[in-house]
N, CA and C of each residue as an Amber inpcrd file, in Angstrom:
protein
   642
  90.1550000 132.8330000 102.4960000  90.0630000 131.5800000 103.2550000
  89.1580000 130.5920000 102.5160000  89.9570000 129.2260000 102.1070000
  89.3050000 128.5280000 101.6420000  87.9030000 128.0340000 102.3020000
  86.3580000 127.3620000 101.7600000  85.2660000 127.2600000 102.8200000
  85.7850000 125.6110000 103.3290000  85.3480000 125.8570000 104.8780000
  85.9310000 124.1580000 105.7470000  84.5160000 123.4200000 104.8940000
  85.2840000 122.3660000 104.7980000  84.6920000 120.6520000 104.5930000
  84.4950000 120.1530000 106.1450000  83.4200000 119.2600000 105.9670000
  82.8930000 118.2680000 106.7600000  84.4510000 117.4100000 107.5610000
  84.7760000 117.7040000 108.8850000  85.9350000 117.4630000 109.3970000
  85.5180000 116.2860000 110.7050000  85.5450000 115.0500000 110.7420000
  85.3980000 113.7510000 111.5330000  87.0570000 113.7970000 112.5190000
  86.3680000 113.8820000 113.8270000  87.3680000 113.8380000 114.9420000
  87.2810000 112.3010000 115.4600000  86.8800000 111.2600000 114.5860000
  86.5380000 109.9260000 115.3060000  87.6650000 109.1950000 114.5500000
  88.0340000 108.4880000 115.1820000  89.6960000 107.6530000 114.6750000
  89.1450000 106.1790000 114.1890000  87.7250000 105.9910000 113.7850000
  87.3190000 104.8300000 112.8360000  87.7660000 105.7230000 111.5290000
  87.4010000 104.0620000 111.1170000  87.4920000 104.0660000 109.1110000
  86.1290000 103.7330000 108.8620000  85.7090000 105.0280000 108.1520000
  84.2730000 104.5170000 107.6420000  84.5310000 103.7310000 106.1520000
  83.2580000 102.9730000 106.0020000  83.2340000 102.1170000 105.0480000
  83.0720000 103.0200000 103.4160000  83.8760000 102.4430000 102.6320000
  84.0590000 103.3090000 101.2470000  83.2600000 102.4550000 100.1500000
  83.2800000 101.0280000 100.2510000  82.6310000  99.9890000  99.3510000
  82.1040000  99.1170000  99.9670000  81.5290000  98.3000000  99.5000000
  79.9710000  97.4640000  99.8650000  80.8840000  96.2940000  99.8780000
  82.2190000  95.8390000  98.9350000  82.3980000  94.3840000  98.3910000
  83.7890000  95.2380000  99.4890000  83.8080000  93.7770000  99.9780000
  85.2500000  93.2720000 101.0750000  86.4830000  93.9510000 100.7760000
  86.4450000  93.0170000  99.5640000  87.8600000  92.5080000  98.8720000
  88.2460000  94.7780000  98.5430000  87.4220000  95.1180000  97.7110000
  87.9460000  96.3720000  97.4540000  87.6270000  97.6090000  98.8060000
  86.9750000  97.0180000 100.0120000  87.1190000  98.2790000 101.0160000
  88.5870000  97.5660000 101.6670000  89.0670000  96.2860000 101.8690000
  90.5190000  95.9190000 102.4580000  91.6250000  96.4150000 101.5480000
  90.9490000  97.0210000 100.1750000  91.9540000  97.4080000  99.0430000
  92.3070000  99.2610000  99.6460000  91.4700000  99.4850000 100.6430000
  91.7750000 101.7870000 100.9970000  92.2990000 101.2930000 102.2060000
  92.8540000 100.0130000 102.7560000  93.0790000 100.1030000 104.3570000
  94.8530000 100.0640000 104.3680000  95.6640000 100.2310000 105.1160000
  96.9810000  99.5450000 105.0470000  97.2460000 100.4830000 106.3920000
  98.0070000  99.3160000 107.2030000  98.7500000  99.6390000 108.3500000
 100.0860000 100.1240000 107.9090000 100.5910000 101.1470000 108.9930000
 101.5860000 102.2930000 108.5340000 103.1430000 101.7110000 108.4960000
 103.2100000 100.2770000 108.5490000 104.6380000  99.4490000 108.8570000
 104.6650000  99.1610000 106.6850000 103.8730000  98.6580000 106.4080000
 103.7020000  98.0900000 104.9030000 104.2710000  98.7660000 104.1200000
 104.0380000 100.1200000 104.0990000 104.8640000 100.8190000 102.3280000
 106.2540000 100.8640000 103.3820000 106.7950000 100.5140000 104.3360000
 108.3150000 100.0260000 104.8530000 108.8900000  98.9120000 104.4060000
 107.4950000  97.8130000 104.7870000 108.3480000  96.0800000 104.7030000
 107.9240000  96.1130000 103.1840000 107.0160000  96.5000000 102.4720000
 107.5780000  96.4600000 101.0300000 108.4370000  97.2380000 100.1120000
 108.8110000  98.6260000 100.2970000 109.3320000  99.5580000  99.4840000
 110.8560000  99.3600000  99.7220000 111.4780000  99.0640000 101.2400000
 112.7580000  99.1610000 101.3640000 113.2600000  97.7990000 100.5750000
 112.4140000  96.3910000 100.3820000 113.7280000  95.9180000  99.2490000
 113.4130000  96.4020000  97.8370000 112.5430000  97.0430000  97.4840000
 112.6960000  97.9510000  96.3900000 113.4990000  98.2790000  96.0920000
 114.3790000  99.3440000  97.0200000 114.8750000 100.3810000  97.1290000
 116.1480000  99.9030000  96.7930000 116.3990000  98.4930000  97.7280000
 117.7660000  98.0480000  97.8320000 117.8960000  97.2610000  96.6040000
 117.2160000  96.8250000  95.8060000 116.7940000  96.4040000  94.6590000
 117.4660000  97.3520000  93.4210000 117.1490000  98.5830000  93.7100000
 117.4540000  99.2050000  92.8680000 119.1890000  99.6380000  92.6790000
 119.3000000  99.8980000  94.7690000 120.6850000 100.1250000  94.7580000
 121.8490000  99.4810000  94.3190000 121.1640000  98.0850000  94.0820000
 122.1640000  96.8830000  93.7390000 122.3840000  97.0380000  92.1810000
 121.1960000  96.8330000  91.9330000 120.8160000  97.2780000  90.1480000
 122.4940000  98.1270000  89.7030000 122.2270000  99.3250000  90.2220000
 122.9580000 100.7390000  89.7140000 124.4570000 100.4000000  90.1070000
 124.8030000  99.0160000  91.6800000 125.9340000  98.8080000  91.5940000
 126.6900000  97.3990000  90.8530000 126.1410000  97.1960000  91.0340000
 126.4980000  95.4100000  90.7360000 126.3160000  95.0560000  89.4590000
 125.0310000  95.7380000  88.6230000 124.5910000  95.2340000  87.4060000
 125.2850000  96.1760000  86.7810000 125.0050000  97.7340000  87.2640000
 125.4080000  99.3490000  86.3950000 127.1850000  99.1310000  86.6260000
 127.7190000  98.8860000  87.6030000 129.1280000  98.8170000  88.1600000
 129.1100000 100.8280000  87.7240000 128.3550000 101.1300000  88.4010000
 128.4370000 102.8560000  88.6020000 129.5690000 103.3500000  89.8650000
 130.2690000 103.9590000  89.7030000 131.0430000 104.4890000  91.0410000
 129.9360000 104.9540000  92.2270000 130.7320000 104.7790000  93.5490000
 129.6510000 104.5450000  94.5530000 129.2420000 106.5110000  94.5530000
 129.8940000 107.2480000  94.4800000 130.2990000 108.3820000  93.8980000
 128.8380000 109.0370000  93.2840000 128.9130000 108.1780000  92.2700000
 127.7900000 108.6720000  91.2600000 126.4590000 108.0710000  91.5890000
 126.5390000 107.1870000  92.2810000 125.1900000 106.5780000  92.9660000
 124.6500000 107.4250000  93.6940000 125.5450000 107.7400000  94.7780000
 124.9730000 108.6470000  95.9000000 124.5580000 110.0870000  95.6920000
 125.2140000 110.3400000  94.4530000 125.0100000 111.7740000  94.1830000
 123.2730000 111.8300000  93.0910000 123.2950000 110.8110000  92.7110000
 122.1980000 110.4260000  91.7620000 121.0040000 109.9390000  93.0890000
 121.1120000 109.1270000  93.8390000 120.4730000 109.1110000  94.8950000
 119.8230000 109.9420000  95.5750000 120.6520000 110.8090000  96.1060000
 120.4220000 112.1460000  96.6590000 119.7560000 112.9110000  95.8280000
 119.7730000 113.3310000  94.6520000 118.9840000 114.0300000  93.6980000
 117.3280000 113.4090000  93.7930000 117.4070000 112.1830000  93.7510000
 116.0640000 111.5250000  93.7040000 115.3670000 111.8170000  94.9280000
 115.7680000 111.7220000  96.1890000 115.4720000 112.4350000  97.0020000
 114.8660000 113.3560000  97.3580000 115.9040000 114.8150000  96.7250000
 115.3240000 116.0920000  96.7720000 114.2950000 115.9440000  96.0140000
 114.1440000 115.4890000  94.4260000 113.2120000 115.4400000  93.6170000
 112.0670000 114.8030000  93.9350000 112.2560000 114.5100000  94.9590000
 110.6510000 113.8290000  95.6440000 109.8480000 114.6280000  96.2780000
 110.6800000 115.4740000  96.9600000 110.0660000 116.6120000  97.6020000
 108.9330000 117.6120000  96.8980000 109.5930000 117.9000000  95.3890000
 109.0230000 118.7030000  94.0410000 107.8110000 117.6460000  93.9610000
 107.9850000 116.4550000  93.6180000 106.7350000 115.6390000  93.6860000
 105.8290000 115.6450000  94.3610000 106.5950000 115.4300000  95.7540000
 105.2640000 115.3260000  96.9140000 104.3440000 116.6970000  96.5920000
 104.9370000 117.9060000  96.9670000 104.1120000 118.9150000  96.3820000
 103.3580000 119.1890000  95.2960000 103.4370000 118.6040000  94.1480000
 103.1000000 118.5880000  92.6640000 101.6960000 117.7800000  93.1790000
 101.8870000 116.4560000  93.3590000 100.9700000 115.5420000  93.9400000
  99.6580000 116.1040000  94.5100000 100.1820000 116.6060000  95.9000000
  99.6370000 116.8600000  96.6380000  98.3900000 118.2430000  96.3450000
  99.1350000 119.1320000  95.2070000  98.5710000 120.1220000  95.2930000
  97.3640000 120.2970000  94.0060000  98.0020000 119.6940000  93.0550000
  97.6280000 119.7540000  92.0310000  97.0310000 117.9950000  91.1350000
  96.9300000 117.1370000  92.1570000  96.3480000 116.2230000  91.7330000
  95.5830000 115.8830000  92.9070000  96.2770000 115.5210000  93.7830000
  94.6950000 114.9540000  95.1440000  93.9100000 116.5020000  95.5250000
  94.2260000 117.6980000  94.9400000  93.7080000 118.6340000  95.5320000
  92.6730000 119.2150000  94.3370000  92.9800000 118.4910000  93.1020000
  91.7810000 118.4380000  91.7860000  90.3520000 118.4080000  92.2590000
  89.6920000 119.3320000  91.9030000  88.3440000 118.9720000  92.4260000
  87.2610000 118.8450000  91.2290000  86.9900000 117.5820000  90.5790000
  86.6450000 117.6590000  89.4310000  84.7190000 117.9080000  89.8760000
  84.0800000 118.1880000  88.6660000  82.8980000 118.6260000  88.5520000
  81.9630000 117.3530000  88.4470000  82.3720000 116.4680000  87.8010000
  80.9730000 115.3150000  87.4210000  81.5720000 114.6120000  88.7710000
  80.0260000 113.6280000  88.8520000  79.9220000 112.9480000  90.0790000
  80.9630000 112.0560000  90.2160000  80.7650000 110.7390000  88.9960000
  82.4220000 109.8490000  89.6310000  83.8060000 110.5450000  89.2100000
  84.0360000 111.6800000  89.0600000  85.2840000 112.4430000  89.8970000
  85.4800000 112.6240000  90.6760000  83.9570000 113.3390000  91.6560000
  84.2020000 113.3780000  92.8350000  84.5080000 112.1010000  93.6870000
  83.4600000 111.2990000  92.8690000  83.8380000 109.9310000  93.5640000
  85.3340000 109.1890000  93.6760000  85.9890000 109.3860000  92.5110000
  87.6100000 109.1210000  92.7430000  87.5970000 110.2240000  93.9330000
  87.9830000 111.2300000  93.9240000  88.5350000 112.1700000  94.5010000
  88.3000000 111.9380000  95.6970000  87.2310000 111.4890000  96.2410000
  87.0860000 110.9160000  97.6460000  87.5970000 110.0080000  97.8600000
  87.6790000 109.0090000  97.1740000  88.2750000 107.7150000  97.4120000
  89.9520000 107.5450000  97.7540000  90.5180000 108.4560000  96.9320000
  91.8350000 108.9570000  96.8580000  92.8920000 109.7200000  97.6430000
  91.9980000 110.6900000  97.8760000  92.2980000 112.0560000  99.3370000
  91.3470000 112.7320000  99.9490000  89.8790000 112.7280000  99.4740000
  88.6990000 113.1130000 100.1000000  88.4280000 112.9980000 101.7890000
  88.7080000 111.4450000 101.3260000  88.4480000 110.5480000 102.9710000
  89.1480000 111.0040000 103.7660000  90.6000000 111.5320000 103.2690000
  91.4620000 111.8260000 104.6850000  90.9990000 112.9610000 104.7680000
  90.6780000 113.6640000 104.1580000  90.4300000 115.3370000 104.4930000
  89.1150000 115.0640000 106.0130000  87.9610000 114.3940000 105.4820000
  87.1230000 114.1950000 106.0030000  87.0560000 113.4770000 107.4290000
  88.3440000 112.2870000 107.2330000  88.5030000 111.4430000 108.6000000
  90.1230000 111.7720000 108.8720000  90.3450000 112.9550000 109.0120000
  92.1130000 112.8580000 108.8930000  92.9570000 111.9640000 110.6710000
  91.8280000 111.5740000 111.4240000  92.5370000 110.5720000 112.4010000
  92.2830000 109.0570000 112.6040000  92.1050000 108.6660000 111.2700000
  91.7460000 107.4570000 110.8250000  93.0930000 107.1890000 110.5030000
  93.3990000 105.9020000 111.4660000  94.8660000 105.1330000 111.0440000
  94.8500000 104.3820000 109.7260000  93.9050000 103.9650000 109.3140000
  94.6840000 102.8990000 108.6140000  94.1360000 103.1080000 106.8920000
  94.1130000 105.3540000 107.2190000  93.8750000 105.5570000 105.4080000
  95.0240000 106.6280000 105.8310000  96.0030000 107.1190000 106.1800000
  97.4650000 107.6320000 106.5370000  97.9450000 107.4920000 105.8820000
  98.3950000 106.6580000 105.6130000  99.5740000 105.4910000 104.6310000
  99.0550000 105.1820000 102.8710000  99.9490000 105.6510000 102.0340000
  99.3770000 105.4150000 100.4110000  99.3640000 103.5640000 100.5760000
  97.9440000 103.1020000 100.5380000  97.9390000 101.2980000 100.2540000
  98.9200000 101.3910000  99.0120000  99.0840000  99.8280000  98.9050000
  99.8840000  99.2300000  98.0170000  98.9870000  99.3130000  96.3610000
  98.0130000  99.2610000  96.6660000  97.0020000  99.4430000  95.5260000
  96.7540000 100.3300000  94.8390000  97.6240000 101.5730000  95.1400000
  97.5590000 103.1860000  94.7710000  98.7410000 103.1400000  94.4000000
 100.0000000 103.0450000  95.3700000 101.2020000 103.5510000  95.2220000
 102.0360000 102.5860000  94.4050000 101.9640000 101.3750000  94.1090000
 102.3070000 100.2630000  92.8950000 102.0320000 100.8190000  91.9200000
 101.0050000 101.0720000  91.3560000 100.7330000 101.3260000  90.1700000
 100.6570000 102.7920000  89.9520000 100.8950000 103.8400000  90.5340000
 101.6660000 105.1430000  90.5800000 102.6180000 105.2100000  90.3670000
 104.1140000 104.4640000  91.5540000 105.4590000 103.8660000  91.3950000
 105.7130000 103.5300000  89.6640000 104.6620000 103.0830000  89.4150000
 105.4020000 102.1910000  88.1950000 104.9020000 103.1570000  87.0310000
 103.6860000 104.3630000  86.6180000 104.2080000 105.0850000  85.9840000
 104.7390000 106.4940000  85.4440000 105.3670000 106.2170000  86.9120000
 105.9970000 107.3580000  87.7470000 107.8960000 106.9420000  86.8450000
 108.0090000 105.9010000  87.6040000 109.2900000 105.0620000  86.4750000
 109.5360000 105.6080000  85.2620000 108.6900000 104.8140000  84.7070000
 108.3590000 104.8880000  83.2630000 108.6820000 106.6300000  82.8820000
 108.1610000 107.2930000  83.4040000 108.1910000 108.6100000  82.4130000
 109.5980000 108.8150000  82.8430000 110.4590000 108.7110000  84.2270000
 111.4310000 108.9780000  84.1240000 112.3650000 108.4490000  83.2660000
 112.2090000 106.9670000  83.1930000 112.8410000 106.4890000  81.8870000
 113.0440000 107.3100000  80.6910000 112.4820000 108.4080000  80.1990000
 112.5280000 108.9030000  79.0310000 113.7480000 110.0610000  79.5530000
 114.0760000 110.1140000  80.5380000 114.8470000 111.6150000  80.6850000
 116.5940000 110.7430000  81.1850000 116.2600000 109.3840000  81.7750000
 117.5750000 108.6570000  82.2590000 117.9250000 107.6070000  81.7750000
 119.0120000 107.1910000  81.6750000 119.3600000 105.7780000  81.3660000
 119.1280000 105.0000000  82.2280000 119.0600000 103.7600000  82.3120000
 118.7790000 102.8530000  82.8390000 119.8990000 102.4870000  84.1610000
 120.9440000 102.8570000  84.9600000 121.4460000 102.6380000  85.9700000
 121.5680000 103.8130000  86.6610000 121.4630000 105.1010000  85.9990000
 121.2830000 106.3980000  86.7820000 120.3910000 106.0630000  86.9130000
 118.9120000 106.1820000  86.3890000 117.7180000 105.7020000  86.9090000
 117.5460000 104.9850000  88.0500000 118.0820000 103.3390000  88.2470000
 118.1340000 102.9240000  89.3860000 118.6230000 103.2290000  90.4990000
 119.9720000 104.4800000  90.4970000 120.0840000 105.0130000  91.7710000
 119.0290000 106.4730000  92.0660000 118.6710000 107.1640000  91.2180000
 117.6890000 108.0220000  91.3740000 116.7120000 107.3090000  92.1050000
 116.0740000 106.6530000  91.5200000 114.6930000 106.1130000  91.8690000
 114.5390000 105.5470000  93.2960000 115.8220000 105.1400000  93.7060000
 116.1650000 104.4730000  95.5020000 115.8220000 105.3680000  96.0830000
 116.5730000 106.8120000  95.5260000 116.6370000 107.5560000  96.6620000
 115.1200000 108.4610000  96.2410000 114.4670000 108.6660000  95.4270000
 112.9160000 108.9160000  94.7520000 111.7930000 108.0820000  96.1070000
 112.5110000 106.3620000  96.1080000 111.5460000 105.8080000  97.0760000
 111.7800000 106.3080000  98.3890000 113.1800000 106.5920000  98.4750000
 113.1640000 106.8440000 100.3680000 112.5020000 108.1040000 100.3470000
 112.6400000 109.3040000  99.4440000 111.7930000 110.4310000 100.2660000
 110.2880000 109.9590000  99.8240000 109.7830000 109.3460000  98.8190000
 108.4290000 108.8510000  99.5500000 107.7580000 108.3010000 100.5500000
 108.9190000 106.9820000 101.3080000 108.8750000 106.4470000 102.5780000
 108.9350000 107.8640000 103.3740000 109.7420000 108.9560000 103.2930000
 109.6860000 109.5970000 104.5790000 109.0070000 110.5940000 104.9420000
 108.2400000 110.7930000 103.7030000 106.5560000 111.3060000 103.3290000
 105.7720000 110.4070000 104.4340000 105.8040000 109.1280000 103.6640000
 104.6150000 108.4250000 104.2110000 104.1990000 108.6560000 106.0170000
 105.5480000 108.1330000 106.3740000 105.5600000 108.0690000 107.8190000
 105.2940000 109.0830000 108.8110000 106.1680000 110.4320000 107.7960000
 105.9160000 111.3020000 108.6400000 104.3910000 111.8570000 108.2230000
 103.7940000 111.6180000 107.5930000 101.9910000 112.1910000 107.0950000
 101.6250000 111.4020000 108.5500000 102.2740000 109.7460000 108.5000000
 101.4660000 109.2410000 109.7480000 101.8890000 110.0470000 111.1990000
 103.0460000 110.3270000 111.1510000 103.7250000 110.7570000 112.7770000
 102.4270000 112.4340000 113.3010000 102.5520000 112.7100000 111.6370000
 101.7880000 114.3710000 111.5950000 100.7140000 114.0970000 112.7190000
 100.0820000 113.1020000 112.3400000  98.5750000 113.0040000 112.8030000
  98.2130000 112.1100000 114.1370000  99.4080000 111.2070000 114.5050000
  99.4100000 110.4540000 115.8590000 100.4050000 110.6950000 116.9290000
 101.2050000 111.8410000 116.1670000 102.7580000 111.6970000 117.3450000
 102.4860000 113.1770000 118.0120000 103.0080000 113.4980000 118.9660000
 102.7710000 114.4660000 120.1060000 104.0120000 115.0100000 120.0360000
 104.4430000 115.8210000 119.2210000 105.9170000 116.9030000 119.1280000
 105.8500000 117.9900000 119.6950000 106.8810000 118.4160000 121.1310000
 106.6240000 119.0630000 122.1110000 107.5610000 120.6390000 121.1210000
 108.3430000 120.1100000 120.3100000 109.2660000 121.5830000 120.0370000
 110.1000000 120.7460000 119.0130000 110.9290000 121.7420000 118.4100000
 111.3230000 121.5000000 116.9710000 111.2270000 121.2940000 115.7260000
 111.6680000 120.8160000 114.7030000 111.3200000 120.9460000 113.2440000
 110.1480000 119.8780000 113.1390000 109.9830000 118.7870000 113.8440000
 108.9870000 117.7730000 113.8650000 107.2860000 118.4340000 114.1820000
 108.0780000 119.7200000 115.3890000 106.6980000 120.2360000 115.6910000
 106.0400000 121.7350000 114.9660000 107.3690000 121.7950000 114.0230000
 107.0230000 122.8970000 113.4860000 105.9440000 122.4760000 111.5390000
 106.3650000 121.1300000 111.2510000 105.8950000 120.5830000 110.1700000
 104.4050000 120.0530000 110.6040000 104.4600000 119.6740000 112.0940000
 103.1300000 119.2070000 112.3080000 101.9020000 120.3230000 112.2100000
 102.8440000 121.2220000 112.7420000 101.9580000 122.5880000 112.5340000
 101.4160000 123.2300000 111.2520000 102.1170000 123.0900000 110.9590000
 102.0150000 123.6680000 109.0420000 100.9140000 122.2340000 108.5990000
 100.9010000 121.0750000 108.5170000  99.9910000 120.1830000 108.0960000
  98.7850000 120.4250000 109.1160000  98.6120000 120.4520000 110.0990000
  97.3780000 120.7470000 110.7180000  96.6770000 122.3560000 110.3090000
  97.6350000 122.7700000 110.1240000  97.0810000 124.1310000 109.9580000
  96.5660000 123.7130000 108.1770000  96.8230000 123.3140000 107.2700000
  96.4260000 122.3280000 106.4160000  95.3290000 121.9970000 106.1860000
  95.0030000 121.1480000 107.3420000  93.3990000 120.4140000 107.7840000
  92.5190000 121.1600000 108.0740000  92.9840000 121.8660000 109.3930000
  91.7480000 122.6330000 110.0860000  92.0050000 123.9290000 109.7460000
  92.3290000 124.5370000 108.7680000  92.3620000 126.0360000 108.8340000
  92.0600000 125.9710000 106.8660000  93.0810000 125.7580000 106.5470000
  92.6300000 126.6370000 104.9850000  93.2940000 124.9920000 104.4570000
  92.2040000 124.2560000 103.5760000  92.7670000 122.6690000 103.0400000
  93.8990000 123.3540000 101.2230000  93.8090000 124.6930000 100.8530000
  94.1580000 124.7670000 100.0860000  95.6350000 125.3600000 100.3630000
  96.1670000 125.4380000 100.9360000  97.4490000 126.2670000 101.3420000
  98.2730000 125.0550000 102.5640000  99.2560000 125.4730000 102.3960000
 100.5210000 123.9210000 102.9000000 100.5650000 122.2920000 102.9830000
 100.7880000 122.7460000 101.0150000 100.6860000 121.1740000 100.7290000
 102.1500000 119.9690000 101.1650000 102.7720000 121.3340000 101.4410000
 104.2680000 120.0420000 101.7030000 103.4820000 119.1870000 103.1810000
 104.3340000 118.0290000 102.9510000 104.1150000 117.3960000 104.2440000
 105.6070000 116.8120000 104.8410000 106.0530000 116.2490000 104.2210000
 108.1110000 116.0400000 104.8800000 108.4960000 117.3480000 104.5650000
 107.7360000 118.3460000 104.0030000 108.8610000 119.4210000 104.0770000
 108.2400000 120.4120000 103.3640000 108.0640000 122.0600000 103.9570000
 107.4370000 123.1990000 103.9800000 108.0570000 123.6890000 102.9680000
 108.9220000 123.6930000 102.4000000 109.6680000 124.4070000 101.1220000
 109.4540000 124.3760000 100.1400000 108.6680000 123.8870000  99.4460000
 107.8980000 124.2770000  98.3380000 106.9960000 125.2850000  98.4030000
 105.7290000 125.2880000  99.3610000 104.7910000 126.2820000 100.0150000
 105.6910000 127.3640000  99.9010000 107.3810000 127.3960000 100.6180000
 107.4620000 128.8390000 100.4200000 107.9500000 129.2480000  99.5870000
 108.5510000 128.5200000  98.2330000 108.9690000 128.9430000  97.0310000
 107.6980000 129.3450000  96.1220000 106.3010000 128.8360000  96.3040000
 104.8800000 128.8020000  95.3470000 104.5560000 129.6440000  95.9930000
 104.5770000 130.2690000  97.4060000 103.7710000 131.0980000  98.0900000
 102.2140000 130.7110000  98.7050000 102.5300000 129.4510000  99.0860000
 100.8970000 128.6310000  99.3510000 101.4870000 128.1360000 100.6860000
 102.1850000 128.6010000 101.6900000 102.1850000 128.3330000 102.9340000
 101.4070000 129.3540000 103.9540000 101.4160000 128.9400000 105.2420000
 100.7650000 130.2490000 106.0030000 101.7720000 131.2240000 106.5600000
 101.1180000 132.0320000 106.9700000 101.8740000 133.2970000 107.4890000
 102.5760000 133.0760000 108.7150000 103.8150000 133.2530000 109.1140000
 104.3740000 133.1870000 110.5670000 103.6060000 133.9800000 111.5900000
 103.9400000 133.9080000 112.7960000 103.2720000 134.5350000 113.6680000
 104.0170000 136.1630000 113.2450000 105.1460000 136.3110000 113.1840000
 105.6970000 137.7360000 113.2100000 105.1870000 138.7490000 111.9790000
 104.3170000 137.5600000 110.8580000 104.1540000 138.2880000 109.4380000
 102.2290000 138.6720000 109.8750000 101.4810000 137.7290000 111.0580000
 100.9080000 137.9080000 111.4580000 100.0810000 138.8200000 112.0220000
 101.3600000 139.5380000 113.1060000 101.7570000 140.6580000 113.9920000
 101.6580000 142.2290000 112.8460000 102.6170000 142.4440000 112.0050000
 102.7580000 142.7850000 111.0500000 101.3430000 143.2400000 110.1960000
 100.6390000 142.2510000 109.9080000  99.4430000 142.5380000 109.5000000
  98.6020000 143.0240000 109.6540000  98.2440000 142.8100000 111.2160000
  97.1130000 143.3720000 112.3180000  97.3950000 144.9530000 112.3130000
């Protein structure tokens, strides 16, 4: 069992910087990576049809790949970069700044959501390396469907932590991310989706594997 961190049940945002301009730079309400990413997205879809003249065929199937492949990301991300725990002080200091805070305030609305100030300049050289593996109109339908499973990351990280899921797959993911927070921060890094955890073996135990144990 990983040792618990300092865990804040208060739904403020504590202050991260002294200067304005860069503490309004960790804040963003959970509507924003929506009203900016979806004409991205459609941006791109147009790209791959109109500019690429790709069959709708090969879009969607390239789409869909980007998709799943977000999932591999989110986990990659999650586990092995915001979960880095570097040794000198301003590492830690990124590292707080980055994913620290949520660990610490995880019912703070308005650090939920990746700001535009993180995920822009991630997005873009996130691109870039794919560029080396795609051409340029497969790329643009990959990458649409790359942004929607990040959008459906985002939202649902927010739903995890404010929405009240009485039963089903909604309440079974909320579970696995809380169990996340308050139980072991190193084990169930998926957040739209537990399937990585159980291909790496870094999810928790079911109740029946539980049973089993005892």
């Amino acid at each position: 069992m990983a040792k618990r961190n300092y865990v804040s049940n208060s739904t403020d945002s504590p202050r991260m910087f002294k200067n304005d301009f860069l503490e309004a730079l960790t804040k963003v309400h959970f509507s924003v990576p929506i009203i900016f990413w979806v004409p991205v997205m459609i941006y791109f879809v147009r790209k791959a049809y109109v500019v690429g003249q790709l069959p709708v065929s090969h879009i969607v199937g390239y789409f869909l790949f980007g998709l799943a492949f977000w999932t591999l990301a989110e986990y990659i991300l999650h586990r092995w970069v915001f979960h880095y725990h570097p040794k000198s002080e301003w590492g830690q200091r990124i590292h707080f700044i980055f994913h620290g805070v949520h660990h610490d305030y995880p019912k703070d609305r308005l650090r939920l959501v990746m700001p535009l100030s993180a995920s822009i300049p991630m997005a873009t050289i996130i691109y870039f390396i794919f560029y080396i593996f795609f051409s340029e109109y497969n790329l643009a339908a990959f990458f649409a469907g790359f942004i929607l499973g990040y959008l459906i990351y985002d939202e649902c990280h927010y739903a995890m932590h404010h929405a009240n899921f009485k039963s089903g797959f909604f309440k079974k993911l909320k579970d696995h991310h809380m169990l996340h927070h308050y139980s072991d921060p190193e084990k169930g890094f998926g957040v739209s989706s537990a399937f990585w955890d159980k291909v790496f073996n870094s999810g928790f135990p079911s109740k029946v594997q539980k049973e089993k144990q005892s």
